[in-house]
C-alpha positions as CSV (number, residue, x, y, z in Angstrom):
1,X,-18.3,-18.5,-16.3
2,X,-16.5,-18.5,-19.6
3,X,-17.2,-21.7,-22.2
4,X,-13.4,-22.3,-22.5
5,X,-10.5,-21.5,-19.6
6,X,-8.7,-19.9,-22.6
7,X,-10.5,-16.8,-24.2
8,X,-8.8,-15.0,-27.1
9,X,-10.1,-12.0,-25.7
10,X,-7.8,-12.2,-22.6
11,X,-4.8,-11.5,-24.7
12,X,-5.8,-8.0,-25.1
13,X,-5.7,-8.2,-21.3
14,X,-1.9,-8.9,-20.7
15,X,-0.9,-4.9,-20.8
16,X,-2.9,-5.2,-17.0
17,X,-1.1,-7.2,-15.3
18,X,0.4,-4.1,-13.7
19,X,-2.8,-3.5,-12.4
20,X,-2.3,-5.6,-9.2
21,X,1.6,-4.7,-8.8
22,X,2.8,-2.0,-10.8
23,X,6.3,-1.2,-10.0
24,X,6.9,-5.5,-10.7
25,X,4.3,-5.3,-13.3
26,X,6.2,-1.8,-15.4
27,X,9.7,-3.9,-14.9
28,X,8.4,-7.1,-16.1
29,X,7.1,-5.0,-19.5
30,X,10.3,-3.2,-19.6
31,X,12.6,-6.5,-19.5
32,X,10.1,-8.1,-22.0
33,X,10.6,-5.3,-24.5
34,X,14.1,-5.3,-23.9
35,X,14.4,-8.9,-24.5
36,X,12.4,-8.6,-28.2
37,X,14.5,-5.4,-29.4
38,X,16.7,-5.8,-32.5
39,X,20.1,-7.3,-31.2
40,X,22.6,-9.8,-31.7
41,X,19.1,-11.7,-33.4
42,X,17.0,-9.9,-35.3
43,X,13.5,-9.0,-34.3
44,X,11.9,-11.7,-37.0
45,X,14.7,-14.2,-35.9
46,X,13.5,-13.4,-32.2
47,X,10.0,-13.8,-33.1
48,X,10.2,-17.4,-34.4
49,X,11.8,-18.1,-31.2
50,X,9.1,-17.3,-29.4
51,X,6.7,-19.0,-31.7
52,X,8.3,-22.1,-31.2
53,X,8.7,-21.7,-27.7
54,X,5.1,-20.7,-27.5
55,X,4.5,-24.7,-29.1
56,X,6.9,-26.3,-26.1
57,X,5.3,-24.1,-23.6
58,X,1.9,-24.8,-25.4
59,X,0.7,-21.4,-24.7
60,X,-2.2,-20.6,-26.2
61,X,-1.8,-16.5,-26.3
62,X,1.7,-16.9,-27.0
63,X,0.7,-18.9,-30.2
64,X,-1.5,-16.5,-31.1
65,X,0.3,-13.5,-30.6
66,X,3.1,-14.7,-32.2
67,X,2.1,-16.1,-35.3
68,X,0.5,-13.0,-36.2
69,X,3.8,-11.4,-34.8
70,X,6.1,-13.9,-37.3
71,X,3.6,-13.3,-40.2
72,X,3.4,-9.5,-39.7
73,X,7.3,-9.7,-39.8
74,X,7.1,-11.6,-43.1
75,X,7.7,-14.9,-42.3
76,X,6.5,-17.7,-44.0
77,X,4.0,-20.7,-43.3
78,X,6.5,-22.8,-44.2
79,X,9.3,-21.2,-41.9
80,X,6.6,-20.9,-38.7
81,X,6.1,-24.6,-39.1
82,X,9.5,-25.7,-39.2
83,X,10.0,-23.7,-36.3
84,X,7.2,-25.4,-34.8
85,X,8.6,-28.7,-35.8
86,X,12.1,-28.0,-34.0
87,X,9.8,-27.1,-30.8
88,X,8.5,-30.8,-31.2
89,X,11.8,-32.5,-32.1
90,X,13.3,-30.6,-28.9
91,X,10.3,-31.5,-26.7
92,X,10.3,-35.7,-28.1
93,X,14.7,-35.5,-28.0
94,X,14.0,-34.2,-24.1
95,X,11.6,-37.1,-23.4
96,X,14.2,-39.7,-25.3
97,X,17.7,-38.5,-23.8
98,X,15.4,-39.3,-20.6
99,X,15.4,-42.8,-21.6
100,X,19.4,-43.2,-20.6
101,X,17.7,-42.5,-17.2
102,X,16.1,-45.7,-17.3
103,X,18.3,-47.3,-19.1
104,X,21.2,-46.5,-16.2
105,X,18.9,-47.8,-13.4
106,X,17.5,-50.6,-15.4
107,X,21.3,-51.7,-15.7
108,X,22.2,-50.5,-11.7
109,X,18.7,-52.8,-11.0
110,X,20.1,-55.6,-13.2
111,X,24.0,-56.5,-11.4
């Protein structure tokens, strides 16, 4: 058994997924390169996208492969972590606008 649930060696693994279902496996690739070729955003613009989603998502091989995938498209340090920060702002203002949840049934609770 590995040391850690996440080993970095596993992201060189993702390509077989197809190995238990292909035909789902060969779409699934398909769509995903789809999804990161140049379009209305460019391909660094879609890159810090996923970087920060990677952070809200906390996914560890998604962190890794895109940072070096926002670096190799000449990104910044400083643009990856405000990207990151907007991940966290995004995540705490989810957990906040919650709070009118509460507040609503504290008030229902209250008459």
């Amino acid at each position: 058994m590995a040391e850690n649930y996440y080993v970095d060696s596993d992201l060189s693994k993702f390509p077989k997924i197809t190995e238990f279902q292909k035909e789902l496996g060969d779409k699934f690739f398909s769509w995903y390169s789809s999804v990161f070729a140049e379009g209305a955003l460019t391909a660094r613009e879609k890159s810090l996208i996923a970087l920060a989603v990677s952070h809200a998502v906390q996914c560890p091989y998604c962190i890794d492969a895109y940072t070096q995938d926002t670096l190799q498209k000449g990104c910044t340090e400083e643009q990856m972590m405000e990207a990151v920060h907007v991940s966290a702002a995004i995540r705490g203002g989810a957990s906040m606008v919650h709070g009118v949840q509460m507040m609503n049934k504290v008030k229902k609770i209250s008459m």
